[in-house]
N, C-alpha and C positions, 0 to 999 in steps of 0.2 A: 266680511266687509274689511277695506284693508285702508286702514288709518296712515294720512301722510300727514303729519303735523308741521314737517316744513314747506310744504304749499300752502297750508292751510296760515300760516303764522307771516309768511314771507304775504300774502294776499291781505289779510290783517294787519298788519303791518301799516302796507304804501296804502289802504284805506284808511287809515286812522292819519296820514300824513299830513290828508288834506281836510281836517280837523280846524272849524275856526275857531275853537278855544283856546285862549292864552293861559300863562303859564298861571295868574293870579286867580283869573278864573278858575282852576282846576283845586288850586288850594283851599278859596274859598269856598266856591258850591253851595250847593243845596241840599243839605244830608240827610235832611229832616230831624225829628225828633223823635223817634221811632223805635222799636227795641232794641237794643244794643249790649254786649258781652265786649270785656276786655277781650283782646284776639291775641289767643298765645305767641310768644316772640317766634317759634316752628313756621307758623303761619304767616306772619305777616310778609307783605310783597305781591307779589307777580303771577298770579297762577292760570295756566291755561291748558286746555282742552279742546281739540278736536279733530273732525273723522270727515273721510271723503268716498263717496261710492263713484267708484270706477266703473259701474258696470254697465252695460250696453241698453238701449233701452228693451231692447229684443233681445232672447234666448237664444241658445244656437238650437233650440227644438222651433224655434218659431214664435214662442209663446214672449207674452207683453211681460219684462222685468222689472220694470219701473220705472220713475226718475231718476236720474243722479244728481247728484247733492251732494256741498260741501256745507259743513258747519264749525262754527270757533265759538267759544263761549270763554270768557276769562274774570277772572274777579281780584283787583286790587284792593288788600285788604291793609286798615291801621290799627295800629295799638289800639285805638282808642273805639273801635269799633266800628270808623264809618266804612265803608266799601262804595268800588267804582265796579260795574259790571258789563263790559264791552260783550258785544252778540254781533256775529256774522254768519247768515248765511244764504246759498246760492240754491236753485233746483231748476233744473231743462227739462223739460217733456217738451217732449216731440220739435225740438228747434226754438223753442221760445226759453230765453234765460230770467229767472228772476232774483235778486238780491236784493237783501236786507241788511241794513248796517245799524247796531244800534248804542247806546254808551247813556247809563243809568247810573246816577250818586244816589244813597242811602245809608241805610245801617246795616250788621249785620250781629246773628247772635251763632258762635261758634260751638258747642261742647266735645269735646275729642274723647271725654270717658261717656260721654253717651251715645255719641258717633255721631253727631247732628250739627245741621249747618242751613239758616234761615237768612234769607237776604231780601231786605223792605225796600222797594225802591222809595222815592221820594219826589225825583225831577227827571228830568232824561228828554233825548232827541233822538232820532232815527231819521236815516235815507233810505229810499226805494230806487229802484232803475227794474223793470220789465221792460224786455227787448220788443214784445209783442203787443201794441197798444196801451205800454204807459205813459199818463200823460201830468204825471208828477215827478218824473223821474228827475232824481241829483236833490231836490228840494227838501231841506231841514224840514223835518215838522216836530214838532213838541209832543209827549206822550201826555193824553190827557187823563183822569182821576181815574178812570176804566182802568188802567193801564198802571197802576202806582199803586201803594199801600195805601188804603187800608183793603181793598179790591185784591190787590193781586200781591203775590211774596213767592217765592223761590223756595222750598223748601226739601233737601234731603236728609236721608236717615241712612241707617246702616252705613255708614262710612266706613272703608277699611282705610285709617291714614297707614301708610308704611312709614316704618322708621329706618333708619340703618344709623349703628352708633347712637340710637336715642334721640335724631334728629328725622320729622317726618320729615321726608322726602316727596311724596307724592300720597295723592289723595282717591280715591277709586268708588266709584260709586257703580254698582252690580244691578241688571235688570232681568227678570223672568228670561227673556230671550236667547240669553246669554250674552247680549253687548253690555257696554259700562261706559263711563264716563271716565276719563283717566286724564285726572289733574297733575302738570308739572311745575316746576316754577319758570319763571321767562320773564321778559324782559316786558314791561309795560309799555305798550304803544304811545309813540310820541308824534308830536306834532311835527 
């Protein structure tokens, strides 16, 4: 699988553009009251991840390869524990495009010597657009209780943070498969 993170960042990005939250709205929010850790100064910011399959949907033996798929996932983290958790992602089978666009405020609880990293949502919106028969497409809708903590929470372990010079750098999160999830820091999507 071969990771472009500036397609993936540059498409995240001009989505996130057209964002009608103002700037007091984003300060304010809705964080909840939810679990929350001080978020070591290493961590706090900008951090993103993701991954693009390029591949066809057919083999060159003939046989079915799948969809392709782009995904971003990123999480703006503060001192003080709350986090923002932006999600994009795209999949085509067979001619029909589908995307997800999503942006979640909560809390989050961090530990770097246990290597674990938990994120409650609290509020949150999302758009849909399907090329083939949707018929909600572009439209805000609100994440409802299904879909927020106490129901649902983000949860990884085994974290390798890298450091260089004692400062992590980047975050990695390892799967049976052998893919991972490989967080950098960036820049927070703006309106």
């Amino acid at each position: 699988m071969k990771r472009s993170f500036s397609v993936v960042l540059m498409v995240l990005g001009l989505a996130f553009m057209a964002c009608s939250c103002s700037k007091k709205d984003k300060e304010d929010g809705n964080y909840g009251n939810n679990p929350r850790t001080t978020v070591p100064d290493d961590l706090v910011g900008y951090w993103l991840t993701g991954s693009t399959s390029i591949g066809n949907f057919w083999g060159y033996d003939g046989s079915y390869a799948g969809a392709a798929y782009e995904l971003a996932n990123g999480y703006m983290l503060f001192k003080d524990g709350r986090a923002r958790e932006y999600f994009y992602y795209t999949s085509t089978t067979y001619g029909c495009r589908s995307q997800v666009l999503g942006y979640k405020e909560g809390t989050v609880e961090v530990d770097v010597n246990k290597k674990t990293f938990t994120f409650y949502p609290a509020s949150g919106n999302y758009r849909s657009y399907k090329s083939c028969g949707g018929t909600d497409n572009g439209k805000t809708k609100t994440y409802g209780a299904d879909e927020l903590y106490p129901e649902k929470k983000t949860s990884y372990k085994d974290i390798d943070f890298k450091k260089e010079n004692g400062v992590i750098k980047s975050w990695h999160i390892y799967y049976p498969d052998n893919s991972s999830l490989d967080f950098t820091k960036s820049q927070e999507p703006q309106k």
